[in-house]
C-alpha positions as CSV (number, residue, x, y, z in Angstrom):
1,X,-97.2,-85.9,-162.9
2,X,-100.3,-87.7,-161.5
3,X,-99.7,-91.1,-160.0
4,X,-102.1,-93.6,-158.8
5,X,-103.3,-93.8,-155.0
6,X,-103.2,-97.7,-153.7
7,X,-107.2,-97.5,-154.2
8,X,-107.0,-96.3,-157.1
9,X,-104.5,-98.7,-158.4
10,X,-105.9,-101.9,-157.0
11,X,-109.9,-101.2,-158.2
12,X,-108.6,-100.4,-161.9
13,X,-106.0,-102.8,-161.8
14,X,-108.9,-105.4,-161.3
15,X,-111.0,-103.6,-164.2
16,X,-108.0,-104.5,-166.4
17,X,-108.3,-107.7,-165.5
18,X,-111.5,-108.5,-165.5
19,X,-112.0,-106.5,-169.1
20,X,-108.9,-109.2,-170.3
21,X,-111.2,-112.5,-169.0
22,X,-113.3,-114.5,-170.7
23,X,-116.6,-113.0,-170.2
24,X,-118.6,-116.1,-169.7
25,X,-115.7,-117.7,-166.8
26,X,-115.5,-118.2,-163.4
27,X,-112.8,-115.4,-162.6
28,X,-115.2,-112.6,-164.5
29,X,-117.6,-113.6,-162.5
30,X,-115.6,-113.2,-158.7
31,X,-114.1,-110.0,-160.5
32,X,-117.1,-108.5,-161.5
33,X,-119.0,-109.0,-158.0
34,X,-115.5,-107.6,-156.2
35,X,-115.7,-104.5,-159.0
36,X,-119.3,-104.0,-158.0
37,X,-119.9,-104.9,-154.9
38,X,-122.5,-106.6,-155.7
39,X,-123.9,-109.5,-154.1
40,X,-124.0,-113.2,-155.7
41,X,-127.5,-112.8,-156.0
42,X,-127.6,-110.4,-158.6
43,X,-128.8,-111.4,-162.0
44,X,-126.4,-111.5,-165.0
45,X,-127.7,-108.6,-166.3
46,X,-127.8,-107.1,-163.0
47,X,-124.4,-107.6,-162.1
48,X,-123.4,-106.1,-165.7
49,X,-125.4,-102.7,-164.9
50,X,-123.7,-102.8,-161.5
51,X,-120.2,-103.4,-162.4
52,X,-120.7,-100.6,-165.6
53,X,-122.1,-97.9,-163.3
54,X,-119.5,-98.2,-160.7
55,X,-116.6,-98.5,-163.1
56,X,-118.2,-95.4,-164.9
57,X,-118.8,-93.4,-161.4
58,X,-115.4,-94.2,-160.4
59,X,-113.5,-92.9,-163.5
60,X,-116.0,-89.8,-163.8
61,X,-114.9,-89.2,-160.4
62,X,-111.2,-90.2,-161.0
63,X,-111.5,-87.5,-164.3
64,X,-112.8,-84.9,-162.7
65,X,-109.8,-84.8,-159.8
66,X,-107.5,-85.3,-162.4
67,X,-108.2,-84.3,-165.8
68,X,-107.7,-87.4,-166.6
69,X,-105.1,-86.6,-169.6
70,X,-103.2,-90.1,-169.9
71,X,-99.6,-88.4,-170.4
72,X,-100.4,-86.3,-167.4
73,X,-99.9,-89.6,-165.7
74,X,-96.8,-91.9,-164.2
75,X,-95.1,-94.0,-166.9
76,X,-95.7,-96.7,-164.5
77,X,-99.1,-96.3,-163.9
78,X,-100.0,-95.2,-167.5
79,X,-100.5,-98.7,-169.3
80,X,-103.0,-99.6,-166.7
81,X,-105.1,-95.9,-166.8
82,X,-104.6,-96.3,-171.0
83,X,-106.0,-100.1,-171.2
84,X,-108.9,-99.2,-168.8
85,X,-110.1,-95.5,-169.8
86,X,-109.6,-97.2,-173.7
87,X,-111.5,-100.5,-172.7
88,X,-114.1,-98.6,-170.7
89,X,-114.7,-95.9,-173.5
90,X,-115.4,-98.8,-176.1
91,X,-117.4,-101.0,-174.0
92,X,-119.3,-98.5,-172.6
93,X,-120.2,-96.9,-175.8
94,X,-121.9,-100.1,-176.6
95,X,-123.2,-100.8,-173.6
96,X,-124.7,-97.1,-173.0
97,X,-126.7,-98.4,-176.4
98,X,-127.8,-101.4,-175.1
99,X,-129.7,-101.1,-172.0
């Protein structure tokens, strides 16, 4: 059974949030700069390039230590791995498309 590192947990826990906020608000915003680490400088756009390819390095990463099968995974960590990997998969999808 594979359960989440504190790192682990506390980067995709704020993916989940910051997938579940109103895009266009304040607290995407702070979320998506602390995802990236990015700096408040960065465009819109730029920011949403930033937080994508670190969100997709990190679970590429994350798959390959794992497998990244979600029943292979804690019952308590496994709603957070399903909502991002599911949330991720769909927005990136569209995202891959769009820029």
């Amino acid at each position: 059974m594979i359960q989440l590192n504190s790192k682990d947990r506390a980067f995709f826990s704020l993916v989940d949030q910051a997938v579940s906020a109103n895009p266009f608000s304040q607290t995407r915003a702070a979320l998506d700069l602390k995802i990236s680490g990015g700096s408040d400088t960065l465009t819109v756009t730029e920011l949403a390039v930033a937080v994508f390819q670190k969100v997709r390095s990190r679970i590429d990463t994350f798959v390959s230590r794992t497998g990244g099968r979600i029943q292979d995974f804690d019952p308590k960590d496994r709603p957070l791995v399903t909502n991002v990997f599911y949330s991720i998969s769909f927005t990136g999808s569209w995202f891959s498309s769009t820029i």
